[in-house]
N, CA, C and O atoms as a GROMACS GRO file, in nm:
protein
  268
    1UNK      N    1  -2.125  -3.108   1.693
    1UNK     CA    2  -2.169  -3.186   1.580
    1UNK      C    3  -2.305  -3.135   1.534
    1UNK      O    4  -2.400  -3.127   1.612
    2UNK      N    5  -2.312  -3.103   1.410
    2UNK     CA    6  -2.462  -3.054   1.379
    2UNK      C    7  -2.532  -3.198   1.317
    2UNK      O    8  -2.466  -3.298   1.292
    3UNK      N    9  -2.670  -3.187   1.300
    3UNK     CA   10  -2.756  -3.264   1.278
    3UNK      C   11  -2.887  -3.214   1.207
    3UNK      O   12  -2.950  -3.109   1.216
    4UNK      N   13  -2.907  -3.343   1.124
    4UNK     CA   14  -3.051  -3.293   1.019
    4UNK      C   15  -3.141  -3.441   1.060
    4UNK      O   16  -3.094  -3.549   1.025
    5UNK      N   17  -3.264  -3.433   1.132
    5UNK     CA   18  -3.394  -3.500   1.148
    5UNK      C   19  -3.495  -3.482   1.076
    5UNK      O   20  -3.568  -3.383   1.072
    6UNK      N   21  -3.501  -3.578   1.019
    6UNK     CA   22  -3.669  -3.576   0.987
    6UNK      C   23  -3.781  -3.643   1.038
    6UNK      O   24  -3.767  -3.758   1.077
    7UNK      N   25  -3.888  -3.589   1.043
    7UNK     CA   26  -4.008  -3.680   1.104
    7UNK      C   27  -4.144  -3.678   1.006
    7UNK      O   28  -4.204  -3.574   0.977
    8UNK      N   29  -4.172  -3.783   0.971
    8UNK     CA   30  -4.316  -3.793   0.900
    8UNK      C   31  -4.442  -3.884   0.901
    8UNK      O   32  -4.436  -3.978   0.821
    9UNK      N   33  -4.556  -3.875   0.976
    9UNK     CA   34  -4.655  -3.904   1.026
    9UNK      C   35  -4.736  -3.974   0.873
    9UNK      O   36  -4.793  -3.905   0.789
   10UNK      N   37  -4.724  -4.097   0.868
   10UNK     CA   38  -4.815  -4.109   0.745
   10UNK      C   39  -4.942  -4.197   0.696
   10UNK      O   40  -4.964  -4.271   0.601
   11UNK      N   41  -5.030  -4.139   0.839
   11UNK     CA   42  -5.154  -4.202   0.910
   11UNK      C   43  -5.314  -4.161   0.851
   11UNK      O   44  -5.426  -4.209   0.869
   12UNK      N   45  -5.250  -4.031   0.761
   12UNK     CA   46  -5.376  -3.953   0.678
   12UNK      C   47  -5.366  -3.992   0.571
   12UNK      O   48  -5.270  -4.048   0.518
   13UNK      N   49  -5.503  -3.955   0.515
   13UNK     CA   50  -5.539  -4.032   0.352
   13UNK      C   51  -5.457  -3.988   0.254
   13UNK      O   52  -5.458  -4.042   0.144
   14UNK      N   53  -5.351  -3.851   0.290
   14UNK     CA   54  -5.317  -3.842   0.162
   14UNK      C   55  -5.226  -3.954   0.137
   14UNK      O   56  -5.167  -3.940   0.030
   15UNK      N   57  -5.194  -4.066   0.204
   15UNK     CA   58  -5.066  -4.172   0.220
   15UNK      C   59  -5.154  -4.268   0.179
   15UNK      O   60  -5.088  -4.372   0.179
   16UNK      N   61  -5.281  -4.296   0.138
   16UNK     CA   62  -5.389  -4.400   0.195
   16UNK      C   63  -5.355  -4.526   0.062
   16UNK      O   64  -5.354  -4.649   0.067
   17UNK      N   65  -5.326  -4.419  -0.064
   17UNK     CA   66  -5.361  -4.496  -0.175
   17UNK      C   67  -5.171  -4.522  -0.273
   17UNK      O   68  -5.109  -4.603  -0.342
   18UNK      N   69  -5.160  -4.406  -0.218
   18UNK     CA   70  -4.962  -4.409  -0.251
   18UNK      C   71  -4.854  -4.356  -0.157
   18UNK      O   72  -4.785  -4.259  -0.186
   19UNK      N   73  -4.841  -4.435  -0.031
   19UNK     CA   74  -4.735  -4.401   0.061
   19UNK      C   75  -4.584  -4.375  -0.023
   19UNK      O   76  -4.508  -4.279  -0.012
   20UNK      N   77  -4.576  -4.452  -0.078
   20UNK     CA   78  -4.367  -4.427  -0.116
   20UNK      C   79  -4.394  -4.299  -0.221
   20UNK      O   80  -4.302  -4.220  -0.241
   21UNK      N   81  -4.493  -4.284  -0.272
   21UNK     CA   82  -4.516  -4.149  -0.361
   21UNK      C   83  -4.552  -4.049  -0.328
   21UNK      O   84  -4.534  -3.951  -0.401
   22UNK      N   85  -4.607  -4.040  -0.224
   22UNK     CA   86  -4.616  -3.888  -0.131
   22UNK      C   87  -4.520  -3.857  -0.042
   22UNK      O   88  -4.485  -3.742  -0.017
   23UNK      N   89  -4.454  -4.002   0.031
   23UNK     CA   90  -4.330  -3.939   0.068
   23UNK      C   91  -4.226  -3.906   0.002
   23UNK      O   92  -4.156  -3.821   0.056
   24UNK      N   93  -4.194  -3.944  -0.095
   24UNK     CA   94  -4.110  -3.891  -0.204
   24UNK      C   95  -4.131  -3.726  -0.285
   24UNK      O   96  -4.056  -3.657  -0.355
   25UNK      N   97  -4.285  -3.706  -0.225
   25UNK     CA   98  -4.312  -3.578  -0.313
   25UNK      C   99  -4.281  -3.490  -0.186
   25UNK      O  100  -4.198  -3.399  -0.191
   26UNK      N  101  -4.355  -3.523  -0.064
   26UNK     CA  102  -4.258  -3.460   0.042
   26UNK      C  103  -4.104  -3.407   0.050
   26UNK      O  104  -4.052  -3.297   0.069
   27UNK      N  105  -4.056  -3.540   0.024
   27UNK     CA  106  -3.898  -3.511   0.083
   27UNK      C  107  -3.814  -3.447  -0.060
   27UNK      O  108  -3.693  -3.426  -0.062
   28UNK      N  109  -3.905  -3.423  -0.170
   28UNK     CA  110  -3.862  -3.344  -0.295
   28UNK      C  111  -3.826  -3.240  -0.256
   28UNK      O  112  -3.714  -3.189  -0.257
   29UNK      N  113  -3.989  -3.181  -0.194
   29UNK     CA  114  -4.007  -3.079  -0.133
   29UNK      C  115  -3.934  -3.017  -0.058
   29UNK      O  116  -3.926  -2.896  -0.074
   30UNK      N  117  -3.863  -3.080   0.044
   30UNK     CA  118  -3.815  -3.044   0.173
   30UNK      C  119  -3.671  -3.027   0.123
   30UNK      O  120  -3.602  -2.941   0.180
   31UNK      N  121  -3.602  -3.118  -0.005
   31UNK     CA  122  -3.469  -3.075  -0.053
   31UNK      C  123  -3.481  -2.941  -0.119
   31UNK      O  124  -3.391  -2.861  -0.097
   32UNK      N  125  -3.582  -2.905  -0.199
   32UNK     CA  126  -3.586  -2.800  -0.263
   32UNK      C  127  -3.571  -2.655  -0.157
   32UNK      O  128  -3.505  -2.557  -0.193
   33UNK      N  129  -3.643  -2.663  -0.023
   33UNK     CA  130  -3.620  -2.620   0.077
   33UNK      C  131  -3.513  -2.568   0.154
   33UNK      O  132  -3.494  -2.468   0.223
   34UNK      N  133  -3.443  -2.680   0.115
   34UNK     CA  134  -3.349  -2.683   0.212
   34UNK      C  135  -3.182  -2.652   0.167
   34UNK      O  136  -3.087  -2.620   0.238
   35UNK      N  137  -3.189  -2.673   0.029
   35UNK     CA  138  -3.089  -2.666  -0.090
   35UNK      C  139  -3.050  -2.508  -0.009
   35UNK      O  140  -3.126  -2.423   0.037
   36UNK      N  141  -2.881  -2.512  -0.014
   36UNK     CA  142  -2.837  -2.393   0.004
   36UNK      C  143  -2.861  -2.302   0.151
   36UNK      O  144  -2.787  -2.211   0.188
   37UNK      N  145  -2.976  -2.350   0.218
   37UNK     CA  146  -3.028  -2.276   0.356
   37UNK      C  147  -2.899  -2.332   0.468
   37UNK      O  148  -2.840  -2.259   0.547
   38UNK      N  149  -2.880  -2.445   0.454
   38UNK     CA  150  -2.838  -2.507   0.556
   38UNK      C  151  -2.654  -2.466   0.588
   38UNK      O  152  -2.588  -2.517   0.678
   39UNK      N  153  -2.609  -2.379   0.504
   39UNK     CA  154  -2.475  -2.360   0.467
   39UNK      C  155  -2.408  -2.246   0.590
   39UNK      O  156  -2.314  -2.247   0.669
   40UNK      N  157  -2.494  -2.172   0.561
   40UNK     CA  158  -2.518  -2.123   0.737
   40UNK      C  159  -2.523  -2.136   0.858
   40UNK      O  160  -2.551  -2.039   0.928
   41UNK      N  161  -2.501  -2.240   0.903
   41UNK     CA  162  -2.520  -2.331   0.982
   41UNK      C  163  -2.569  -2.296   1.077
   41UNK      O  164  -2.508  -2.317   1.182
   42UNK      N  165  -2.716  -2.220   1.080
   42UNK     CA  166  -2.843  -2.175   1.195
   42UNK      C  167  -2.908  -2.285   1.195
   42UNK      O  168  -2.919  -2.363   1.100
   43UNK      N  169  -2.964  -2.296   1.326
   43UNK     CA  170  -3.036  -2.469   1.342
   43UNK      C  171  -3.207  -2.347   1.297
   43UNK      O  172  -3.241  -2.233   1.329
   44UNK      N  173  -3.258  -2.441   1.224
   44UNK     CA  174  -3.417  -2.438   1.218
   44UNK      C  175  -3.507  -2.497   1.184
   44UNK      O  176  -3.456  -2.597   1.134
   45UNK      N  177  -3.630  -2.508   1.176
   45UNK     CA  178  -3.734  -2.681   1.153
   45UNK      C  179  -3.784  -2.596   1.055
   45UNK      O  180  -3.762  -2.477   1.034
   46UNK      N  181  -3.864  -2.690   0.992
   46UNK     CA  182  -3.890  -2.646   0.874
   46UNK      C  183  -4.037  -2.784   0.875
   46UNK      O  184  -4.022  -2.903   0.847
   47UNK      N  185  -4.151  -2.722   0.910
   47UNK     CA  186  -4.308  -2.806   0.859
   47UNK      C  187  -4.321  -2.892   0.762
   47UNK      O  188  -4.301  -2.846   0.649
   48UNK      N  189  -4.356  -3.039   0.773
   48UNK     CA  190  -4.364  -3.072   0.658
   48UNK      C  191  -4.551  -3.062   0.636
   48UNK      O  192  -4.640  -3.037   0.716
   49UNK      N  193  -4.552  -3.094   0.494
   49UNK     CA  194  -4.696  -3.116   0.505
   49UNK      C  195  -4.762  -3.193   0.388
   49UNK      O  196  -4.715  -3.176   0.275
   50UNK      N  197  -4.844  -3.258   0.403
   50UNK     CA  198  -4.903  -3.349   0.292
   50UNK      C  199  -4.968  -3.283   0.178
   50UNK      O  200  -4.987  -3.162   0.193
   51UNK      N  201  -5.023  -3.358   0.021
   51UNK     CA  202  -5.061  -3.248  -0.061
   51UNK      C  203  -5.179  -3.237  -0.048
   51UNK      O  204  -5.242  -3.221  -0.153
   52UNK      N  205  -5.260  -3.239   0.081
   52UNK     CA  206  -5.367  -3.168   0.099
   52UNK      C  207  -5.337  -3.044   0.180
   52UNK      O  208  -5.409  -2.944   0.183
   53UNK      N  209  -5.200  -3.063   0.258
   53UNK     CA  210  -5.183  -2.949   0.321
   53UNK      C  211  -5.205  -2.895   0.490
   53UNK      O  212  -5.208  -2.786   0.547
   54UNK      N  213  -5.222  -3.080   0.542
   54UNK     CA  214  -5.225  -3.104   0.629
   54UNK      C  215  -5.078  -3.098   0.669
   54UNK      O  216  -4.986  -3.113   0.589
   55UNK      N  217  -5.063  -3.070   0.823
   55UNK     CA  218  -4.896  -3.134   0.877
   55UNK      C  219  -4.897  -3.245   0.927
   55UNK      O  220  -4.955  -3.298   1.021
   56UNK      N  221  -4.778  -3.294   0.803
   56UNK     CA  222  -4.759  -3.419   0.886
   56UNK      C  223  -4.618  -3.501   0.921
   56UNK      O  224  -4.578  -3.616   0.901
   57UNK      N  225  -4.559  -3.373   0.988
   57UNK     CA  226  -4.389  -3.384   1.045
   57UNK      C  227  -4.334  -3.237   1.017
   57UNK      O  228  -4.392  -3.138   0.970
   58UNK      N  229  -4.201  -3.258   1.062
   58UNK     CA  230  -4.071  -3.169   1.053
   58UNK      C  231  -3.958  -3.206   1.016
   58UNK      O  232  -3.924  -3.323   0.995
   59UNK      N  233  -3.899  -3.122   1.006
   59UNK     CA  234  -3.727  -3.127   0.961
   59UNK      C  235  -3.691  -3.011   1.021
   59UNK      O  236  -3.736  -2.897   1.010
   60UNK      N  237  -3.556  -3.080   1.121
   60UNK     CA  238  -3.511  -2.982   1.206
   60UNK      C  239  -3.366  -3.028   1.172
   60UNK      O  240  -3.323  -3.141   1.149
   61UNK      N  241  -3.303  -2.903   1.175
   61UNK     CA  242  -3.142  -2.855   1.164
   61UNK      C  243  -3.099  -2.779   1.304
   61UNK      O  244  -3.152  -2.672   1.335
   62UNK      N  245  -3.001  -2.841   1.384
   62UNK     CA  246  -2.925  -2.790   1.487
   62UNK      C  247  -2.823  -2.825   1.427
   62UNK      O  248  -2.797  -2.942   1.397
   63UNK      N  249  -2.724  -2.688   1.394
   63UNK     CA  250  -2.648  -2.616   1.342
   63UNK      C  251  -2.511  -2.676   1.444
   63UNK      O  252  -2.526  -2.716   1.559
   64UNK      N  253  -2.408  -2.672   1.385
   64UNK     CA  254  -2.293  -2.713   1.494
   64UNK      C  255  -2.228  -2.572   1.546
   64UNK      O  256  -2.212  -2.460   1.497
   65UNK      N  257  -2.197  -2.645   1.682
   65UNK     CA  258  -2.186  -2.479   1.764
   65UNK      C  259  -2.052  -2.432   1.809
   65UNK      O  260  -2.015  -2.374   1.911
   66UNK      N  261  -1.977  -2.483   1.681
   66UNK     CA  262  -1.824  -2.349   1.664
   66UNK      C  263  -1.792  -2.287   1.542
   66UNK      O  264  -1.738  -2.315   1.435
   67UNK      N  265  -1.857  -2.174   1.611
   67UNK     CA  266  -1.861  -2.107   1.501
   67UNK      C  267  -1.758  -1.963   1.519
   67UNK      O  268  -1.746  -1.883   1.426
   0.00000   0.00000   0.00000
């Protein structure tokens, strides 16, 4: 069975003043990313990071293993 996680830490200021709007600009991000990569089905993480450019999480793909 493959699987897609995400994790996002949202304890820094860039969350301070608009949490549901930076994570949303995040997880824009992370589709734009991820669009088309995943078809392949290689597991890999992928950094997230805030728009200062701090990290703050991942997204990891473990790929299903019959291949």
């Amino acid at each position: 069975m493959a699987k897609f996680d995400v994790a996002l830490c949202t304890d820094n200021a860039a969350f301070a003043e608009y949490t549901g709007a930076e994570v949303a600009r995040i997880l824009r991000a992370l589709a734009d990313e991820v669009e088309g990569q995943l078809a392949e089905g290689r597991s890999q993480i992928i950094r997230l990071r805030d728009r200062n450019g701090n990290r703050v999480g991942f997204a990891s793909y473990i790929g299903d293993d019959k291949e």
